[in-house]
C-alpha positions as CSV (number, residue, x, y, z in Angstrom):
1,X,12.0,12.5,-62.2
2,X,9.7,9.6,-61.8
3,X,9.9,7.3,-58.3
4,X,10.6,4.1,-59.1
5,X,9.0,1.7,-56.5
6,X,10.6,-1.6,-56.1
7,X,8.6,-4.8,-55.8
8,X,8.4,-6.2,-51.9
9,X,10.9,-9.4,-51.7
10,X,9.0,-12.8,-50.0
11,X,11.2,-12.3,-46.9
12,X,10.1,-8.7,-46.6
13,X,6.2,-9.8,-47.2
14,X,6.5,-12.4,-44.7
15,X,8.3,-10.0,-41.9
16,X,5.6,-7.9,-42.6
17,X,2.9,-10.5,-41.8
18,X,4.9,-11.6,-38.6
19,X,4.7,-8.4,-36.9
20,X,1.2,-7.8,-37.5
21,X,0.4,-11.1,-35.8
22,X,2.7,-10.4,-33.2
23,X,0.5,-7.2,-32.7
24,X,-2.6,-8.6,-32.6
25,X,-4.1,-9.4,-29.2
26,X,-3.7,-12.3,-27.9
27,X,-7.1,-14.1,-26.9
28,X,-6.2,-15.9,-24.0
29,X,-4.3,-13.1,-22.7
30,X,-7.6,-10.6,-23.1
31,X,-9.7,-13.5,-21.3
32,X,-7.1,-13.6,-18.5
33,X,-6.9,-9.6,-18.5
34,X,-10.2,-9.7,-17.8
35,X,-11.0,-12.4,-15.2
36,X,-8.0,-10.5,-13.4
37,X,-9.9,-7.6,-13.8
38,X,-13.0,-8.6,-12.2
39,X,-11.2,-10.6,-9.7
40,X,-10.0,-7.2,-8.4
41,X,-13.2,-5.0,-9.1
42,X,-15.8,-7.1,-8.5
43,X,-15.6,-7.3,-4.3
44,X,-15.3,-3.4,-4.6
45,X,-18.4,-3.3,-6.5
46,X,-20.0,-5.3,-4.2
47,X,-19.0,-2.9,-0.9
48,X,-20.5,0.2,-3.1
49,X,-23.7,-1.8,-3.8
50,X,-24.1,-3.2,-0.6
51,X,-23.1,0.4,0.8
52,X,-26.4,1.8,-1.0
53,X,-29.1,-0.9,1.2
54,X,-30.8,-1.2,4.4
55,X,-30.5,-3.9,6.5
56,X,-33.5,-5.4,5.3
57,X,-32.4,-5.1,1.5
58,X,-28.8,-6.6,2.2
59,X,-30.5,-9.9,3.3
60,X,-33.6,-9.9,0.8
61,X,-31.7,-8.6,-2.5
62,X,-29.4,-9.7,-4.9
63,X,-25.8,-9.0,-3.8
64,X,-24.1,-7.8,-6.9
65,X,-27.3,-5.3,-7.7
66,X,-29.3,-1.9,-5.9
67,X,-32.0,-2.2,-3.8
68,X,-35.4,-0.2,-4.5
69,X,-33.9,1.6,-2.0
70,X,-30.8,3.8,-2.0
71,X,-29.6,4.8,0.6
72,X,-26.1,5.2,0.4
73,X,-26.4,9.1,1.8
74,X,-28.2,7.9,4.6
75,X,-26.2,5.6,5.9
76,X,-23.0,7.3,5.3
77,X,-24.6,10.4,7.4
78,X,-25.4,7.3,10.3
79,X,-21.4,5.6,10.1
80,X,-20.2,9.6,10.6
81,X,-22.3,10.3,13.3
82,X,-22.3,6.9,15.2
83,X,-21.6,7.4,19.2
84,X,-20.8,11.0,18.9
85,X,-19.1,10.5,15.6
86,X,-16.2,8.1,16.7
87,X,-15.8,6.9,13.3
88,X,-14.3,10.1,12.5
89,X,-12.0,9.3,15.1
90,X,-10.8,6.4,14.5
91,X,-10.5,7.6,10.7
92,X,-7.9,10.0,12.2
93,X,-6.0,7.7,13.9
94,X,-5.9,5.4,11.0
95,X,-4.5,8.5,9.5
96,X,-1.8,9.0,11.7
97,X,-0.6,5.7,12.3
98,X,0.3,5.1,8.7
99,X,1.6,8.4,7.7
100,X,3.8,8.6,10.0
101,X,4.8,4.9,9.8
102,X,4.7,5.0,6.2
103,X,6.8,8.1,6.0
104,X,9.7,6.9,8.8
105,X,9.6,3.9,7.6
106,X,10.5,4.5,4.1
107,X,13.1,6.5,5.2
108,X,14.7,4.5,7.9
109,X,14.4,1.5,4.8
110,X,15.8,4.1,2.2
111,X,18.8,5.4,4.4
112,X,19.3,1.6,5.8
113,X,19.1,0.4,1.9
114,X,21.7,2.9,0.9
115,X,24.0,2.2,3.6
116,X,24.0,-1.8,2.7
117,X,24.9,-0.9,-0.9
118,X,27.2,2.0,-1.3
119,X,28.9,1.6,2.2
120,X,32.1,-1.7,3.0
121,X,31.8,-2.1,6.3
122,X,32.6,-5.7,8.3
123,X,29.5,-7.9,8.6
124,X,28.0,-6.2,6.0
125,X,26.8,-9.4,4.1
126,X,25.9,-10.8,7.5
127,X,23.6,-8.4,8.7
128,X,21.9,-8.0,5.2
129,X,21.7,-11.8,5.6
130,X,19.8,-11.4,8.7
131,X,17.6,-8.8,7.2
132,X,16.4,-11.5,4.7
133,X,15.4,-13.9,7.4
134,X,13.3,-11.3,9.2
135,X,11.1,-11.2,5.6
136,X,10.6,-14.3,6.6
137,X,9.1,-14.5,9.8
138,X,5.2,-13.6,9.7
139,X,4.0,-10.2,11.4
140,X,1.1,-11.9,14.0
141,X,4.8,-14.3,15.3
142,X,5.6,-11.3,16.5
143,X,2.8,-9.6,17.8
144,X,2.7,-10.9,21.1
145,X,6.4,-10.3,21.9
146,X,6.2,-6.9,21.1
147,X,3.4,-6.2,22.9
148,X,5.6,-8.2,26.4
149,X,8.4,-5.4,25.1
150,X,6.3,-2.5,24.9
151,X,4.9,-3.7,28.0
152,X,7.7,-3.3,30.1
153,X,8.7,-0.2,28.3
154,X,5.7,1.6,29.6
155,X,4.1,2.2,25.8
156,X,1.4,-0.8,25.6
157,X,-1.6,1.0,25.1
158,X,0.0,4.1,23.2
159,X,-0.1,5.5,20.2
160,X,3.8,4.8,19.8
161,X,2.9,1.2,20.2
162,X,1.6,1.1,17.4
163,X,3.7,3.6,15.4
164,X,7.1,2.3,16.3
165,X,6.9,-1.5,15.0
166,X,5.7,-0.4,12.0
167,X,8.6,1.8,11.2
168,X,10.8,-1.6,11.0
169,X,10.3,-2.8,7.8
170,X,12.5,-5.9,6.5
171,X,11.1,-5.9,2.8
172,X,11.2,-2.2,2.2
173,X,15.0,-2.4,3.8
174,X,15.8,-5.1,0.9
175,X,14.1,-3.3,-2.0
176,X,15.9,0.0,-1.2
177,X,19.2,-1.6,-1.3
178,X,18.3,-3.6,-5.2
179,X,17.3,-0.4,-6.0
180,X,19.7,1.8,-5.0
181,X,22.7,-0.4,-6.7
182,X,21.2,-0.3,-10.5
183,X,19.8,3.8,-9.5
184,X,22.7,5.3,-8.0
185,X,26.1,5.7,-9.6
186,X,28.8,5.3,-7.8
187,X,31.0,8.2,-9.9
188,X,28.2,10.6,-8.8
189,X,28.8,9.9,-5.1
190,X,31.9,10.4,-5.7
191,X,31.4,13.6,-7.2
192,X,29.9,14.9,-4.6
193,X,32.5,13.9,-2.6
194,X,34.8,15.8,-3.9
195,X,32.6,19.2,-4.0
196,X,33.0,19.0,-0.6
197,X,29.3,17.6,0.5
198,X,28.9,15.5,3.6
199,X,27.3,11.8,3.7
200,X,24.1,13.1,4.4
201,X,23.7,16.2,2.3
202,X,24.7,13.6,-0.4
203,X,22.1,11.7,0.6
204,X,19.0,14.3,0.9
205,X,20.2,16.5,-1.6
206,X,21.3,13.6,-4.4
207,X,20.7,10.5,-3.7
208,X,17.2,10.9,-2.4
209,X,15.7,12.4,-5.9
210,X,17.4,8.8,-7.8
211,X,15.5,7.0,-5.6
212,X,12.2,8.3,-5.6
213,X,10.6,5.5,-7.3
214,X,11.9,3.1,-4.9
215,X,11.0,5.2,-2.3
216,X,7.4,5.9,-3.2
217,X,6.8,1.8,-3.8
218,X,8.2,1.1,0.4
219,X,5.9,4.4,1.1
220,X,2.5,2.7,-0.5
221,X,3.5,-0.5,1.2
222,X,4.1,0.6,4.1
223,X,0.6,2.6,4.2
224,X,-2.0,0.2,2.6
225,X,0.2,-2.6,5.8
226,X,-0.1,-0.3,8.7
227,X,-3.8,1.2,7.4
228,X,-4.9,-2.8,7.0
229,X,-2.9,-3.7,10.3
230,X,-5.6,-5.3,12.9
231,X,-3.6,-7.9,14.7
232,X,-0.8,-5.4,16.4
233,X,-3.7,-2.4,17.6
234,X,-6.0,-5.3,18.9
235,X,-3.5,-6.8,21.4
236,X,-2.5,-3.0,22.0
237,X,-4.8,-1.0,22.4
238,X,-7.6,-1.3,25.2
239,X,-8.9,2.7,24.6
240,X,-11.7,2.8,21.5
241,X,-10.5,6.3,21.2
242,X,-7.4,5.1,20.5
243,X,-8.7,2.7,18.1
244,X,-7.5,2.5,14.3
245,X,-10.6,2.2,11.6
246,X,-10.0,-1.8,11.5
247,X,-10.4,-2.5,15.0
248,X,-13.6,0.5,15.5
249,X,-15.5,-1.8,12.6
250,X,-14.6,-5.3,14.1
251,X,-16.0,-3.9,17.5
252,X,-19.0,-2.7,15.6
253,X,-19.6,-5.5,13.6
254,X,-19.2,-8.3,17.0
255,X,-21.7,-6.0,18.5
256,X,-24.1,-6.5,14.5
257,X,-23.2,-10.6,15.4
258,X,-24.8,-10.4,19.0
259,X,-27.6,-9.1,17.5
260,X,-31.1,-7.5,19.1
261,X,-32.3,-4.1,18.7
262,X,-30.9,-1.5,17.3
263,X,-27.2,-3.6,17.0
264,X,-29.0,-5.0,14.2
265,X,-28.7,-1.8,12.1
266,X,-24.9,-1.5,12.5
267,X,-24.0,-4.2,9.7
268,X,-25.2,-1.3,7.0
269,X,-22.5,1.1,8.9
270,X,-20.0,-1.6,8.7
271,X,-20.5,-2.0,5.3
272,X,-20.6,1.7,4.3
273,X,-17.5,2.3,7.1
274,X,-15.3,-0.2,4.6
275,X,-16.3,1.7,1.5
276,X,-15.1,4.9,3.1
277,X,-11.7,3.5,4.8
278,X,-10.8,2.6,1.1
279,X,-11.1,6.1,-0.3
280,X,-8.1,7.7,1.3
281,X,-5.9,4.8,-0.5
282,X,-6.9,4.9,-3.7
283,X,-6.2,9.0,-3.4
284,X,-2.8,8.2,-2.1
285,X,-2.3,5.8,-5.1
286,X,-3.3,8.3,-8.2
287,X,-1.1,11.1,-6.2
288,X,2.2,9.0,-6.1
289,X,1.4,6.7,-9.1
290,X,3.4,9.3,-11.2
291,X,6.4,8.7,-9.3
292,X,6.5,5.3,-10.5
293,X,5.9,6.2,-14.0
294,X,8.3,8.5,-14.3
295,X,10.9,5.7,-12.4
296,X,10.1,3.3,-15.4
297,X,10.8,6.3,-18.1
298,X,13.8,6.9,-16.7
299,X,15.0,3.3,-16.4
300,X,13.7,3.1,-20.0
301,X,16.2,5.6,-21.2
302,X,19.3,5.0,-18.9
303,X,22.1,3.8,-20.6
């Protein structure tokens, strides 16, 4: 037999037309990709570049290019070994602060989120209420009254001072909580239920692997806040040991602004200290990025 092929219709034609317009890139929205793009790129580029001079060549060079000069080796060798390598130091404490306020947190928000939606309780509305006006009352309002609390507590000039506020978090409460109602079924809770589990063996064992997505996004939050945080470990902390990464460069770079001798030369290891306090971020977002991905496949599919 001989296939017959039938002549395309004008509606077809034109369909046909429409979506390969429709799949062409949009100009403007390349443009904008782009500026967006540099927007975010172009101040890292700038800390690598500027990471690779002296102090002489940050001052007599063009910004956004390398100096004759690189010495990017150099003065990452000078940050790590700074006053008996304190750098390293505060690195670690910058370390521990926001793991271990990045990983309570998200918990305390993940267990608090599905409580609010899966659990009838009185005042349930009003306290979630109340959880939405703390979003909205800046972190630095209340720096200084926690550090009056802490005072009195004993724990000023801790390391739980610094670790316990920044378990609290408001926003990663409130995201657990949309999340968990369009994540978690209630049938399979139910389930559960009736296999005999308790509430929080339901939780760990079930409900914790629907809400991994969720829980990853408070987790990065969370870390990039309390790795950033300056405010909170200034009024704090009086012990440079004790020091997170953004407070050890601020004292290094007041002592670059007084200026004189060898002061001078810290603004390079302030420079290259930034570059490196970035790194350990960027790791922590390729290793959990997958999380997310595989959130939005499964959202993709749900029924």
């Amino acid at each position: 037999m001989t296939a017959v092929t039938l002549p395309e219709s004008s509606e077809t034609k034109r369909q046909r037309r429409s979506l390969g317009h429709t799949k062409r890139p949009s100009t403007i929205l390349t443009v904008a990709a782009l500026a967006a793009a540099a927007y975010f790129l172009l101040p890292l580029f700038w800390l690598f570049v500027s990471s690779t001079k002296t102090t002489g060549d940050l001052f007599s060079t063009f910004g956004l290019w390398f100096a004759g000069d690189f010495s990017l080796f150099g003065n990452i060798s000078r940050t790590l070994t700074q006053e008996d390598g304190v750098f390293l130091q505060w690195m670690g404490n910058t370390l521990l602060y926001a793991v271990t306020a990045a990983g309570g947190g998200a918990l305390l928000a993940a267990l608090a989120g599905y409580g609010f939606a899966k659990y009838r309780f009185k005042a349930n509305r009003m306290m979630f209420l109340g959880v939405l006006g703390a979003i909205m009352v800046p972190a630095t309002a209340l720096a200084i009254p926690t550090y009056l609390v802490f005072s009195e507590m004993g724990l000023a000039g801790t390391r739980w001072a610094i670790i316990l506020p920044s378990l609290v978090n408001p926003f990663g409460l409130f995201l657990m909580r949309i999340y968990t109602e369009s994540a978690v079924p209630d049938s399979l809770i139910e389930a559960a239920r009736i296999d005999g589990a308790g509430e929080f063996r339901i939780f760990f064992q079930v409900v914790l692997r629907l809400l991994a997505p969720g829980f990853v996004t408070v987790l990065l939050f969370t870390l990039v806040a309390t790795w950033n945080n300056y405010f909170l470990p200034l009024i704090m902390l009086n012990d440079p040991k004790l020091f997170p990464i953004t407070v050890g460069l601020a004292r290094w770079q007041g002592q670059a602004a007084a200026g004189g001798g060898a002061t001078g030369d810290l603004i390079p290891l302030v420079i290259t200290g930034s570059l490196l306090s970035i790194i350990p971020l960027v790791i922590a977002f390729l290793f959990l990025q997958r999380y997310w991905q595989s959130g939005l496949v499964t959202g993709s599919i749900k029924q």
